[in-house]
C-alpha positions in Angstrom: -142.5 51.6 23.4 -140.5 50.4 25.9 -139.7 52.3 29.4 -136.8 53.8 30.1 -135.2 55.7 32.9 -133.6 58.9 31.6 -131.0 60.5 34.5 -130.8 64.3 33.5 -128.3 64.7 36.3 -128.7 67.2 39.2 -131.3 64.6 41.1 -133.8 64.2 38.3 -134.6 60.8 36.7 -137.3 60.9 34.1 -139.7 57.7 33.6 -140.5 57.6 29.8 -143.7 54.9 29.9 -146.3 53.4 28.0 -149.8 54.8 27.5 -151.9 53.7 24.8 -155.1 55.0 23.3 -158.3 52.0 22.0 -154.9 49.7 22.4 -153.9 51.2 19.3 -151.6 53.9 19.7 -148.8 54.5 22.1 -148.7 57.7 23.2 -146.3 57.7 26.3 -147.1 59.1 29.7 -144.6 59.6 32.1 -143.0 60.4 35.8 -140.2 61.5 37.8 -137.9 60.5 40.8 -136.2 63.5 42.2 -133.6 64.2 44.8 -134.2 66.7 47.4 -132.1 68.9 48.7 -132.5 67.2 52.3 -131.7 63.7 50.4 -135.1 62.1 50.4 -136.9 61.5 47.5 -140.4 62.4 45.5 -142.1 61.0 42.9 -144.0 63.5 40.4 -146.6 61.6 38.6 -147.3 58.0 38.9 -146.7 55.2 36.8 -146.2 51.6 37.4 -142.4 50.5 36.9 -141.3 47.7 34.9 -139.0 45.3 37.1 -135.4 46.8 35.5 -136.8 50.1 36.3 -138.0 49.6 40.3 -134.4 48.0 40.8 -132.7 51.4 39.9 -135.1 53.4 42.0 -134.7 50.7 45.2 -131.0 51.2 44.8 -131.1 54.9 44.6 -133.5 54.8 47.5 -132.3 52.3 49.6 -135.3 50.0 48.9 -138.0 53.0 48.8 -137.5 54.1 52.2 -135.9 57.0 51.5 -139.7 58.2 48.9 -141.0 60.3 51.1 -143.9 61.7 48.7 -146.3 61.0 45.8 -146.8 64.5 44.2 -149.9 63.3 41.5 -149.7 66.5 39.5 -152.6 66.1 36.9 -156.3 65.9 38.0 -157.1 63.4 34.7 -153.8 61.0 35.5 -155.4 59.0 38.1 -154.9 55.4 36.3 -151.7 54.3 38.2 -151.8 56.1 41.8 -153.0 52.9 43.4 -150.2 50.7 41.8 -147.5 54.1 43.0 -149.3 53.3 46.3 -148.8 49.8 47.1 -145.2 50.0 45.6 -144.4 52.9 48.0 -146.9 52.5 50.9 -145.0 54.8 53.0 -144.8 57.7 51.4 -147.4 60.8 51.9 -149.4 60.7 49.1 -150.4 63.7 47.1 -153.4 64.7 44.9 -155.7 67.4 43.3 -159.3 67.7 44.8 -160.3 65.5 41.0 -157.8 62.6 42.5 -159.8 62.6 46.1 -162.7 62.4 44.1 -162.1 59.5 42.0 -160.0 57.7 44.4 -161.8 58.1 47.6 -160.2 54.7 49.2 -156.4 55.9 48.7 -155.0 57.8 51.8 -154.4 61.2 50.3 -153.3 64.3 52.5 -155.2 67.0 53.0 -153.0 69.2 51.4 -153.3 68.9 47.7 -151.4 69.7 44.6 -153.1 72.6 43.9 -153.0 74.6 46.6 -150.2 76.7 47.9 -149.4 74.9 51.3 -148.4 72.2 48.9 -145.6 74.8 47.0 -143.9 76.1 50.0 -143.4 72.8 51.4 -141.1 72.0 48.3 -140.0 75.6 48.1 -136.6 74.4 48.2 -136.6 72.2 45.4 -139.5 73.0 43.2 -141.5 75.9 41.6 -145.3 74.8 40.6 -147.4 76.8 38.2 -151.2 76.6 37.8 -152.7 78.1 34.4 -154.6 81.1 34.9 -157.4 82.0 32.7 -158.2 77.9 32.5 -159.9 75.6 35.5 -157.9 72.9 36.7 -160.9 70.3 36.0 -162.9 71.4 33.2 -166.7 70.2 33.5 -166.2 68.8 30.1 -164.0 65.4 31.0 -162.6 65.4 27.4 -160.6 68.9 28.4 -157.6 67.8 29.9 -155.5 71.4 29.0 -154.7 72.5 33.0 -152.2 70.4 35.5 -149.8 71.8 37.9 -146.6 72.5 36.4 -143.2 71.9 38.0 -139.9 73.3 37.8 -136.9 71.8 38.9 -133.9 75.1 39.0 -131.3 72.4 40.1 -131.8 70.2 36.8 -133.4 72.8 34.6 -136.3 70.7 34.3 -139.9 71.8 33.5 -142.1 68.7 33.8 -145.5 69.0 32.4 -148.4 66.9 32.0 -150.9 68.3 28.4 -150.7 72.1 29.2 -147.6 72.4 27.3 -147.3 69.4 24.9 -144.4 68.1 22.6 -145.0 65.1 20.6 -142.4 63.3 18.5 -144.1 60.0 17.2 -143.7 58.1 13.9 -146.7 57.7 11.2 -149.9 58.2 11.6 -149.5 60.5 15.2 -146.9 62.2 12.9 -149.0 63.6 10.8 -150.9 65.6 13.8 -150.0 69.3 13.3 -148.4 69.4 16.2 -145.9 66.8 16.2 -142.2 67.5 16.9 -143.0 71.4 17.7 -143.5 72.6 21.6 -147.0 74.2 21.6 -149.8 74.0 24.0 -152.7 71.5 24.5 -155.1 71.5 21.5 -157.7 71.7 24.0 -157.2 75.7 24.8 -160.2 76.8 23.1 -162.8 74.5 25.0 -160.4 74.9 28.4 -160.2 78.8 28.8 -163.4 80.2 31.1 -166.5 81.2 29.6 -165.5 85.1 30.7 -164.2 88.6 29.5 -160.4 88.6 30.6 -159.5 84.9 30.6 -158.0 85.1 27.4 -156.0 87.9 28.6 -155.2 86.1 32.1 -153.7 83.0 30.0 -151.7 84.7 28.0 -150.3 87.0 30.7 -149.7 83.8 33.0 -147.8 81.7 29.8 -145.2 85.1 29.2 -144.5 85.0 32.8 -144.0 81.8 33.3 -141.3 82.1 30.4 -139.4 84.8 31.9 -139.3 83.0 35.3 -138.5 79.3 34.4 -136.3 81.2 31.7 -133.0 78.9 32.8 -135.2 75.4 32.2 -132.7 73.6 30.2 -135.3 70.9 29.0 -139.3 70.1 28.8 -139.7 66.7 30.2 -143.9 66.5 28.3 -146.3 63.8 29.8 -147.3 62.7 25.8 -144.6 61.8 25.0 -140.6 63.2 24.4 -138.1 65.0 26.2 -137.5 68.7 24.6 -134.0 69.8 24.9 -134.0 73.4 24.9 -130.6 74.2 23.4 -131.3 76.4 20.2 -134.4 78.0 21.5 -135.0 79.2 25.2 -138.5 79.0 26.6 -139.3 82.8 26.7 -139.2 81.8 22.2 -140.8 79.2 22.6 -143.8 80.5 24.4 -143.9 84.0 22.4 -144.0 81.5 19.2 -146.7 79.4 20.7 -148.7 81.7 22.1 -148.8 83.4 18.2 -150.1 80.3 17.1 -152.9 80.7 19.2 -153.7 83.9 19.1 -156.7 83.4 17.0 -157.9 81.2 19.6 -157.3 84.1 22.4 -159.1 86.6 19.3 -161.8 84.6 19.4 -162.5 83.7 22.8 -162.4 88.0 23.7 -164.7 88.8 20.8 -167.1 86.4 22.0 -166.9 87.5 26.2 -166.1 91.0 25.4 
């Protein structure tokens, strides 16, 4: 796969990149350079840019300068934030509690993703979302279902990092049951607490989250496409999902009941 800067108009310029899994298969990651309102600029996500890629962002930038922030939105997508770093030194970098963690060296701001400070600062621009019902960090490392969702109202952009995932990859990924239909992470089952009600709070938190971010135009998804949503709104899509998991939910209240 090669990367590719997709302009979705409105301020929003989706990084389609390269992550692969043994070195075997490719199965994209991704990040964002959006406009604000004030004219600066934020990064959501980060990912090293191939040499076409940082000359497009420098001249919509003017060199960089005009980055202001580093909004790392996944606790589990620490790989590149040093590279996003050094490439824009200047700007205030962002993180969940996981990314202070594992990065302890990087200069990270108090505030992090997670937390509401972080939300009204970019009030103007952005809406965030944190699952309910899920942690953000499960203590199983292999559960990578929560990140901080955000929604940009002046693109109609939801960009999403695992919680929501749409996957449209050739043979053999295309064969994963999943592939090429907008559902949430296969991890759901291990993710959601081990507590009466957390079924019930996840589901509550996804059919709000549809009827709020019900004018997102598109699903920008970390592994791997771009989701146009032209046919289908996101309140469907959601209601459809959250039917496929329902057993899941079933289960999970039978067990903590």
């Amino acid at each position: 796969m090669s990367d590719r800067l997709i302009d979705f108009g409105d301020g929003f310029w989706s990084v389609r990149g390269s992550f692969r899994i043994g070195g075997l298969f490719d199965i994209g990651t991704q990040c964002a350079l959006v406009r604000l309102a004030s004219g600066n600029f934020v990064f959501l996500d980060s990912y090293p840019l191939d040499d076409e890629i940082r000359a497009r962002v420098d001249a919509l930038t003017d060199g960089g300068a005009k980055v202001e922030a580093i909004l790392n939105l996944h606790p589990f997508h620490t790989v590149h934030c040093e590279w996003m770093h050094e490439a824009f030194p200047n700007a205030v970098l962002y993180g969940t509690a996981r990314h202070h963690e594992v990065l302890p060296d990087l200069p990270w701001s108090d505030t992090r993703c997670e937390q509401d400070e972080l939300a009204q600062k970019y009030s103007a621009d952005f809406d965030f979302s944190v699952p309910a019902g899920v942690p953000l960090v499960c203590e199983d490392d292999s559960v990578h279902f929560s990140s901080i969702l955000a929604f940009h109202p002046a693109s109609g952009t939801i960009h999403v990092d695992d919680t929501f995932v749409y996957l449209r990859k050739g043979f053999p990924l295309s064969l994963l049951p999943f592939t090429d239909r907008f559902g949430f992470h296969p991890t759901l089952a291990k993710a959601l607490h081990p507590q009466g009600g957390a079924a019930d709070e996840f589901r509550e938190w996804a059919i709000k989250l549809g009827v709020e971010w019900a004018e997102a135009r598109r699903i920008a998804a970390a592994h791997n496409a771009v989701l146009t949503l032209d046919r289908k709104k996101l309140p469907d899509l959601i209601g459809e999902a959250l039917g496929r998991v329902a057993p899941v939910l079933e289960k999970h209240r039978a067990k903590h009941s």
